[in-house]
C-alpha positions as CSV (number, residue, x, y, z in Angstrom):
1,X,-6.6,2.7,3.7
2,X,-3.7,5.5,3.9
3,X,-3.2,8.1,1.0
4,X,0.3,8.7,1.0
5,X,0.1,11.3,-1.3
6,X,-2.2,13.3,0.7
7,X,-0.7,12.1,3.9
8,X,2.9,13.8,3.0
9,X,1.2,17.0,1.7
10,X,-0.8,17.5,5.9
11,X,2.3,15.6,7.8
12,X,4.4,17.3,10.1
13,X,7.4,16.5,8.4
14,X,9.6,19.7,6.4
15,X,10.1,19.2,2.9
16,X,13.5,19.2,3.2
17,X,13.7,16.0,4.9
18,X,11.2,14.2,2.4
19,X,13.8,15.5,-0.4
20,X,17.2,14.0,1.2
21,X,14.8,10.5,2.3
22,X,14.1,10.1,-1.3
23,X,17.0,11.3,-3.3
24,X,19.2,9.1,-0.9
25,X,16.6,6.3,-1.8
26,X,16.9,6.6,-5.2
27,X,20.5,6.6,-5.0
28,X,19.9,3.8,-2.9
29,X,18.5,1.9,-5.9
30,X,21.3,3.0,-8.2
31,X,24.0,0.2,-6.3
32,X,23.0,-2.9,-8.9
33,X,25.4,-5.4,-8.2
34,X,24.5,-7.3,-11.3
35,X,26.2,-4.2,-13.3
36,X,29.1,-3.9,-10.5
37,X,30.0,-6.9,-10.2
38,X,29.9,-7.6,-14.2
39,X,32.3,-4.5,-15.0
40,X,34.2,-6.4,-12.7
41,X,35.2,-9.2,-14.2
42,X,35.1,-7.0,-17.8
43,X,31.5,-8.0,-18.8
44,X,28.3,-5.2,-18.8
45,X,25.5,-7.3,-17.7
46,X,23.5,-5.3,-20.2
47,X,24.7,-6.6,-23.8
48,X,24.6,-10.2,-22.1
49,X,21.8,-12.5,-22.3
50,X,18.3,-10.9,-22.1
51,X,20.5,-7.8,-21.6
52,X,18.7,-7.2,-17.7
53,X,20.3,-5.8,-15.0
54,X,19.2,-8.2,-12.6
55,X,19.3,-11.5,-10.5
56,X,18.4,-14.0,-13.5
57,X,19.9,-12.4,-16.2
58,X,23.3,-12.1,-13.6
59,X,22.8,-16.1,-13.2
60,X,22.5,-16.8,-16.9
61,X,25.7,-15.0,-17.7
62,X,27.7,-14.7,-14.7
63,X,26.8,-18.1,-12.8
64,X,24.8,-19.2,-9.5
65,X,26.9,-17.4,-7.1
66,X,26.7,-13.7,-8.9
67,X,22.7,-14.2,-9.5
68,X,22.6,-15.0,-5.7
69,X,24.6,-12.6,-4.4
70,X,22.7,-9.8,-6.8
71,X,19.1,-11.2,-5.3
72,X,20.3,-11.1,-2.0
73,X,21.6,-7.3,-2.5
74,X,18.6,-6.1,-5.2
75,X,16.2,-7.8,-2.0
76,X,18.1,-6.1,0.8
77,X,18.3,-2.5,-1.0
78,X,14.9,-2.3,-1.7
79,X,14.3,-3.6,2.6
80,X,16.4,-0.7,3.5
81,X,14.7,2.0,1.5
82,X,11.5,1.2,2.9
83,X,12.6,0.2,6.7
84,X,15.5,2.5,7.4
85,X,13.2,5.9,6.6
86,X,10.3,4.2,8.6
87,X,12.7,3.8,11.7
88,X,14.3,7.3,11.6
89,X,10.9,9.1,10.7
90,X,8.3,6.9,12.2
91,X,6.2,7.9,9.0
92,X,4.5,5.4,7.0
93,X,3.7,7.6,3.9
94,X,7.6,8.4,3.6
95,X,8.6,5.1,3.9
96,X,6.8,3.9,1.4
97,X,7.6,7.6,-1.1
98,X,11.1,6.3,0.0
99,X,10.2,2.7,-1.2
100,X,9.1,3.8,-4.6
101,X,12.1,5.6,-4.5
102,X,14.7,2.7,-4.4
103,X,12.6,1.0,-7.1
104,X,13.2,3.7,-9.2
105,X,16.7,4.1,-8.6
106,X,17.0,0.5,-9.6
107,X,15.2,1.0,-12.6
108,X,16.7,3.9,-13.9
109,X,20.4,4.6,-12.2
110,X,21.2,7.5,-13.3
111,X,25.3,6.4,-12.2
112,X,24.5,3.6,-14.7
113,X,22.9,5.9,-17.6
114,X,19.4,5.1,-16.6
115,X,19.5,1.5,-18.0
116,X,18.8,-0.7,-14.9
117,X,17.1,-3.7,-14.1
118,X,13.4,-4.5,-13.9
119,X,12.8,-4.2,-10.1
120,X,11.4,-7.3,-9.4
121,X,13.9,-8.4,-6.6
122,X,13.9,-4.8,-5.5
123,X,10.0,-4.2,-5.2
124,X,9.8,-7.7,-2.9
125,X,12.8,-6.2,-0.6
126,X,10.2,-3.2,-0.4
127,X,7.2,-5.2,0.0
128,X,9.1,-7.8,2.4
129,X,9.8,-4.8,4.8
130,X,6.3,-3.1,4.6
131,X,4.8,-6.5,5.1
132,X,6.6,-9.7,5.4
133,X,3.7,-12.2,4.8
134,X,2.4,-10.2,1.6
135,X,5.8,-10.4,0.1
136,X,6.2,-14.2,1.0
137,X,2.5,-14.9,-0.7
138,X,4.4,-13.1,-3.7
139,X,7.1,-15.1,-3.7
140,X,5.5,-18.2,-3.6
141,X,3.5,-17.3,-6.8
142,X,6.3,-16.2,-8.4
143,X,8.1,-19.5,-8.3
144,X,4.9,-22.0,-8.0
145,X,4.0,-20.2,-11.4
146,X,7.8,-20.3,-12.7
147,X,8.0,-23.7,-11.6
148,X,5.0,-24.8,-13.9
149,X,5.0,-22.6,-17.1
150,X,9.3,-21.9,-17.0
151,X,8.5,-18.4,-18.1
152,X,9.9,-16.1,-15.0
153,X,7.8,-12.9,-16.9
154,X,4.6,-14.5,-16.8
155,X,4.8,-15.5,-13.0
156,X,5.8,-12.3,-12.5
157,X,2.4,-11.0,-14.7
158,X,0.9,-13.5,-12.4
159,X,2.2,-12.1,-8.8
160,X,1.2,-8.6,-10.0
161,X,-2.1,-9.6,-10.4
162,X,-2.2,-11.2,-7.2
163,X,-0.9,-8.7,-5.0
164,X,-3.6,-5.9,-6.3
165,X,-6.2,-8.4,-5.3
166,X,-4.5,-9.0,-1.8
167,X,-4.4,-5.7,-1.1
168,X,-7.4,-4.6,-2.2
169,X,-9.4,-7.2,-0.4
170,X,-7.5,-8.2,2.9
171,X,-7.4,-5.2,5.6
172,X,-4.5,-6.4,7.5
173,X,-2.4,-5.4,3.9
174,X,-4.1,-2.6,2.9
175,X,-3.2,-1.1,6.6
176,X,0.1,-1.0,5.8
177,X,-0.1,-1.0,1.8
178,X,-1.5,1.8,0.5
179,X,-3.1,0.9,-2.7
180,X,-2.0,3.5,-5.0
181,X,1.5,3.2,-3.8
182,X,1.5,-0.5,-4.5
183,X,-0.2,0.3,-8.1
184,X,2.3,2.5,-8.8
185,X,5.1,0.4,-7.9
186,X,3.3,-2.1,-10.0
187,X,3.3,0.1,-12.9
188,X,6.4,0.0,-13.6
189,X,7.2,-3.1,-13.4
190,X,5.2,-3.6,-15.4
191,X,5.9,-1.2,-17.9
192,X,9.4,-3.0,-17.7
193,X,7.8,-6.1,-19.0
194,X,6.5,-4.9,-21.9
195,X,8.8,-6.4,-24.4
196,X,8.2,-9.9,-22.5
197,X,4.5,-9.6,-22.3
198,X,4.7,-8.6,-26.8
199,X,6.6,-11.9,-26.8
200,X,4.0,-13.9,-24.4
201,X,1.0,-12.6,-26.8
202,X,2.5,-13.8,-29.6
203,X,3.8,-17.2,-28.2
204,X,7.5,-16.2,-28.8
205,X,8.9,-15.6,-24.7
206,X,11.7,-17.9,-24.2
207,X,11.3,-20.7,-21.3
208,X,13.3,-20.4,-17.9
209,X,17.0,-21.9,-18.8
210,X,20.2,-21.5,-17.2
211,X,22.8,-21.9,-19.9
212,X,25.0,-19.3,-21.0
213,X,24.3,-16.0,-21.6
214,X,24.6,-16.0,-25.5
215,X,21.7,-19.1,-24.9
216,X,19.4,-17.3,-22.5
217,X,16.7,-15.3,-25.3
218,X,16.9,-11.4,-25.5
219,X,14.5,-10.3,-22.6
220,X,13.7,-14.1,-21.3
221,X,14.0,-13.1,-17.7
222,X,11.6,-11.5,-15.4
Protein backbone atom coordinates (compact mmCIF):
# COMPACT_ATOMS: atom_id res chain seq x y z
CA UNK A 1 0.00 0.00 0.00
CA UNK A 2 1.42 3.69 -0.70
CA UNK A 3 1.25 6.42 2.11
CA UNK A 4 0.83 9.51 0.39
CA UNK A 5 1.27 11.46 3.19
CA UNK A 6 4.56 10.11 4.03
CA UNK A 7 5.37 9.69 0.38
CA UNK A 8 5.11 13.62 -0.31
CA UNK A 9 6.97 14.48 2.94
CA UNK A 10 10.62 11.96 1.39
CA UNK A 11 9.76 12.69 -2.54
CA UNK A 12 11.87 14.55 -4.70
CA UNK A 13 9.48 16.97 -5.59
CA UNK A 14 9.94 21.08 -4.08
CA UNK A 15 7.19 22.23 -2.18
CA UNK A 16 6.47 24.83 -4.35
CA UNK A 17 5.28 22.66 -7.06
CA UNK A 18 3.01 20.50 -4.61
CA UNK A 19 1.40 24.11 -3.60
CA UNK A 20 0.55 25.40 -7.28
CA UNK A 21 -0.61 21.29 -8.17
CA UNK A 22 -3.12 21.63 -5.44
CA UNK A 23 -4.24 25.13 -5.27
CA UNK A 24 -4.80 24.92 -9.14
CA UNK A 25 -6.79 21.66 -8.16
CA UNK A 26 -8.85 23.10 -5.92
CA UNK A 27 -9.65 25.80 -8.17
CA UNK A 28 -10.17 23.14 -10.43
CA UNK A 29 -13.05 21.93 -8.30
CA UNK A 30 -14.50 25.42 -7.84
CA UNK A 31 -15.96 25.38 -11.98
CA UNK A 32 -19.59 23.76 -10.89
CA UNK A 33 -21.52 23.93 -13.87
CA UNK A 34 -24.67 23.17 -11.94
CA UNK A 35 -24.13 26.81 -10.27
CA UNK A 36 -22.89 28.37 -13.80
CA UNK A 37 -25.10 27.28 -15.75
CA UNK A 38 -28.14 28.04 -13.28
CA UNK A 39 -27.02 31.87 -12.81
CA UNK A 40 -27.42 31.64 -16.33
CA UNK A 41 -30.58 31.32 -17.03
CA UNK A 42 -31.39 33.55 -13.50
CA UNK A 43 -31.80 30.52 -11.16
CA UNK A 44 -29.02 29.61 -8.09
CA UNK A 45 -29.14 25.96 -8.18
CA UNK A 46 -28.76 26.29 -4.41
CA UNK A 47 -32.35 27.64 -3.15
CA UNK A 48 -33.80 25.09 -5.82
CA UNK A 49 -34.90 21.69 -5.02
CA UNK A 50 -32.72 19.80 -2.48
CA UNK A 51 -30.73 22.98 -2.74
CA UNK A 52 -27.32 20.74 -4.11
CA UNK A 53 -24.98 21.89 -6.35
CA UNK A 54 -24.90 18.98 -8.38
CA UNK A 55 -25.83 16.58 -11.28
CA UNK A 56 -29.43 15.47 -9.79
CA UNK A 57 -30.44 18.33 -8.10
CA UNK A 58 -29.38 20.36 -11.75
CA UNK A 59 -31.81 17.68 -13.42
CA UNK A 60 -34.65 18.17 -11.01
CA UNK A 61 -34.69 21.89 -11.53
CA UNK A 62 -32.99 22.63 -14.62
CA UNK A 63 -33.97 19.45 -16.91
CA UNK A 64 -32.10 16.31 -18.53
CA UNK A 65 -29.86 18.18 -20.61
CA UNK A 66 -28.31 20.57 -17.65
CA UNK A 67 -28.01 17.41 -15.19
CA UNK A 68 -26.06 15.72 -18.06
CA UNK A 69 -24.06 18.16 -19.10
CA UNK A 70 -23.12 19.06 -15.15
CA UNK A 71 -22.19 14.97 -14.66
CA UNK A 72 -20.31 14.90 -17.60
CA UNK A 73 -18.26 18.20 -16.37
CA UNK A 74 -18.40 17.39 -12.30
CA UNK A 75 -16.90 13.54 -13.84
CA UNK A 76 -14.36 15.13 -16.12
CA UNK A 77 -12.94 17.82 -13.45
CA UNK A 78 -12.44 15.53 -10.92
CA UNK A 79 -10.45 12.96 -14.11
CA UNK A 80 -8.35 15.91 -14.69
CA UNK A 81 -7.26 16.71 -11.19
CA UNK A 82 -6.15 13.40 -10.67
CA UNK A 83 -4.61 12.55 -14.32
CA UNK A 84 -3.25 15.81 -15.51
CA UNK A 85 -0.74 16.17 -12.17
CA UNK A 86 0.03 12.33 -12.65
CA UNK A 87 1.20 13.04 -16.36
CA UNK A 88 3.25 16.24 -15.73
CA UNK A 89 4.78 14.91 -12.33
CA UNK A 90 4.82 11.19 -12.80
CA UNK A 91 3.95 11.09 -8.95
CA UNK A 92 1.31 9.00 -7.65
CA UNK A 93 1.08 10.58 -4.01
CA UNK A 94 0.52 14.16 -5.80
CA UNK A 95 -1.97 13.01 -8.02
CA UNK A 96 -3.99 11.73 -5.70
CA UNK A 97 -3.11 15.13 -2.90
CA UNK A 98 -4.26 16.82 -6.21
CA UNK A 99 -7.31 14.48 -6.40
CA UNK A 100 -8.50 15.35 -2.95
CA UNK A 101 -7.95 18.61 -3.98
CA UNK A 102 -10.54 18.95 -6.78
CA UNK A 103 -12.99 17.24 -4.42
CA UNK A 104 -12.66 19.88 -2.20
CA UNK A 105 -12.85 22.63 -4.49
CA UNK A 106 -16.17 21.16 -5.48
CA UNK A 107 -17.26 20.92 -2.15
CA UNK A 108 -16.42 24.12 -0.83
CA UNK A 109 -15.65 26.86 -3.93
CA UNK A 110 -14.53 29.38 -2.41
CA UNK A 111 -15.65 31.68 -5.96
CA UNK A 112 -19.05 30.27 -5.04
CA UNK A 113 -18.89 31.24 -1.09
CA UNK A 114 -17.98 27.78 -0.08
CA UNK A 115 -21.51 26.30 -0.68
CA UNK A 116 -20.82 23.53 -3.37
CA UNK A 117 -22.11 20.31 -4.18
CA UNK A 118 -21.61 16.91 -2.54
CA UNK A 119 -18.73 15.44 -4.72
CA UNK A 120 -20.23 12.48 -5.72
CA UNK A 121 -19.81 12.88 -9.50
CA UNK A 122 -16.45 14.54 -8.80
CA UNK A 123 -14.91 11.82 -6.46
CA UNK A 124 -15.83 9.00 -9.37
CA UNK A 125 -14.00 11.44 -12.08
CA UNK A 126 -11.05 11.00 -9.50
CA UNK A 127 -11.49 7.47 -8.82
CA UNK A 128 -12.32 6.72 -12.78
CA UNK A 129 -8.76 8.18 -13.48
CA UNK A 130 -6.78 6.52 -10.64
CA UNK A 131 -8.57 3.28 -11.56
CA UNK A 132 -11.10 2.78 -14.14
CA UNK A 133 -12.52 -0.62 -13.13
CA UNK A 134 -12.82 0.49 -9.29
CA UNK A 135 -14.78 3.47 -10.31
CA UNK A 136 -17.12 1.39 -12.80
CA UNK A 137 -17.77 -1.29 -9.78
CA UNK A 138 -18.90 2.02 -8.02
CA UNK A 139 -20.98 3.09 -10.41
CA UNK A 140 -22.75 0.02 -10.92
CA UNK A 141 -23.74 0.01 -7.15
CA UNK A 142 -24.68 3.30 -7.24
CA UNK A 143 -27.41 2.83 -9.71
CA UNK A 144 -28.17 -1.14 -9.14
CA UNK A 145 -28.90 0.19 -5.49
CA UNK A 146 -30.76 3.57 -6.80
CA UNK A 147 -32.55 1.41 -9.16
CA UNK A 148 -34.10 -0.76 -6.28
CA UNK A 149 -34.56 1.50 -3.17
CA UNK A 150 -35.08 5.19 -5.43
CA UNK A 151 -33.07 6.75 -2.74
CA UNK A 152 -29.72 8.16 -4.67
CA UNK A 153 -28.12 8.91 -0.77
CA UNK A 154 -28.49 5.54 0.28
CA UNK A 155 -26.77 3.93 -2.81
CA UNK A 156 -24.39 6.35 -2.34
CA UNK A 157 -24.06 5.11 1.60
CA UNK A 158 -23.96 1.90 -0.14
CA UNK A 159 -20.92 2.57 -2.80
CA UNK A 160 -18.97 4.02 0.17
CA UNK A 161 -19.10 1.12 1.91
CA UNK A 162 -18.11 -0.93 -0.96
CA UNK A 163 -15.28 0.78 -2.12
CA UNK A 164 -13.42 0.59 1.48
CA UNK A 165 -13.93 -3.06 1.27
CA UNK A 166 -12.55 -3.12 -2.41
CA UNK A 167 -9.64 -1.42 -1.59
CA UNK A 168 -8.84 -2.90 1.41
CA UNK A 169 -9.07 -6.35 0.21
CA UNK A 170 -8.10 -6.47 -3.55
CA UNK A 171 -4.30 -5.59 -4.23
CA UNK A 172 -4.57 -4.61 -7.77
CA UNK A 173 -6.67 -1.31 -6.04
CA UNK A 174 -4.91 -0.76 -3.14
CA UNK A 175 -1.67 -0.37 -5.60
CA UNK A 176 -2.99 2.43 -6.90
CA UNK A 177 -5.54 3.52 -4.05
CA UNK A 178 -3.96 4.40 -1.14
CA UNK A 179 -6.31 3.69 1.67
CA UNK A 180 -6.25 6.68 3.69
CA UNK A 181 -6.58 8.82 0.69
CA UNK A 182 -9.71 7.04 -0.45
CA UNK A 183 -11.01 7.30 3.40
CA UNK A 184 -10.51 10.58 3.38
CA UNK A 185 -12.10 11.40 0.24
CA UNK A 186 -14.83 9.24 1.58
CA UNK A 187 -15.08 11.34 4.60
CA UNK A 188 -16.46 13.91 3.26
CA UNK A 189 -18.68 12.77 1.32
CA UNK A 190 -19.91 11.52 3.66
CA UNK A 191 -19.97 14.26 5.99
CA UNK A 192 -21.97 15.84 3.06
CA UNK A 193 -24.69 13.33 3.54
CA UNK A 194 -25.39 13.86 6.81
CA UNK A 195 -28.61 15.57 6.60
CA UNK A 196 -29.76 12.58 4.15
CA UNK A 197 -28.48 9.85 6.29
CA UNK A 198 -30.74 11.93 9.69
CA UNK A 199 -33.59 11.61 7.19
CA UNK A 200 -32.84 7.78 6.24
CA UNK A 201 -32.69 6.91 10.13
CA UNK A 202 -35.80 8.28 10.69
CA UNK A 203 -37.60 7.00 7.52
CA UNK A 204 -38.28 10.60 6.22
CA UNK A 205 -35.44 10.76 2.81
CA UNK A 206 -37.52 11.44 -0.15
CA UNK A 207 -37.53 8.72 -3.09
CA UNK A 208 -35.63 9.35 -6.49
CA UNK A 209 -38.18 11.68 -8.63
CA UNK A 210 -37.68 13.82 -11.42
CA UNK A 211 -40.33 16.54 -11.28
CA UNK A 212 -39.75 20.02 -10.67
CA UNK A 213 -37.61 21.43 -8.43
CA UNK A 214 -40.18 22.89 -5.88
CA UNK A 215 -41.31 18.75 -6.00
CA UNK A 216 -37.91 17.23 -5.53
CA UNK A 217 -37.57 17.13 -1.21
CA UNK A 218 -34.93 19.46 0.53
CA UNK A 219 -31.71 17.35 0.41
CA UNK A 220 -33.41 14.18 -1.67
CA UNK A 221 -30.43 13.87 -3.92
CA UNK A 222 -27.14 12.17 -3.49
Amino acid sequence: MNNFFVELCVGALPWYAIVIAAVAAYFLGNVNPAIIIGRAKGIDIREQGSGNAGATNALRSLGKKVGAITFVIDVAKGWAGFFIPLIIFKDLSLAMLCGLCVVLGHMYPAVFGFRGGKGVSTAFGVFLAASWLFAIILLAVVALFAAIFRRVSLSVMIAVIVAIVLVFTITSFNSVIDPLWLIIILAFVVFKHRANIARLIKGEEPKLSFGSGKKAGKGSDG
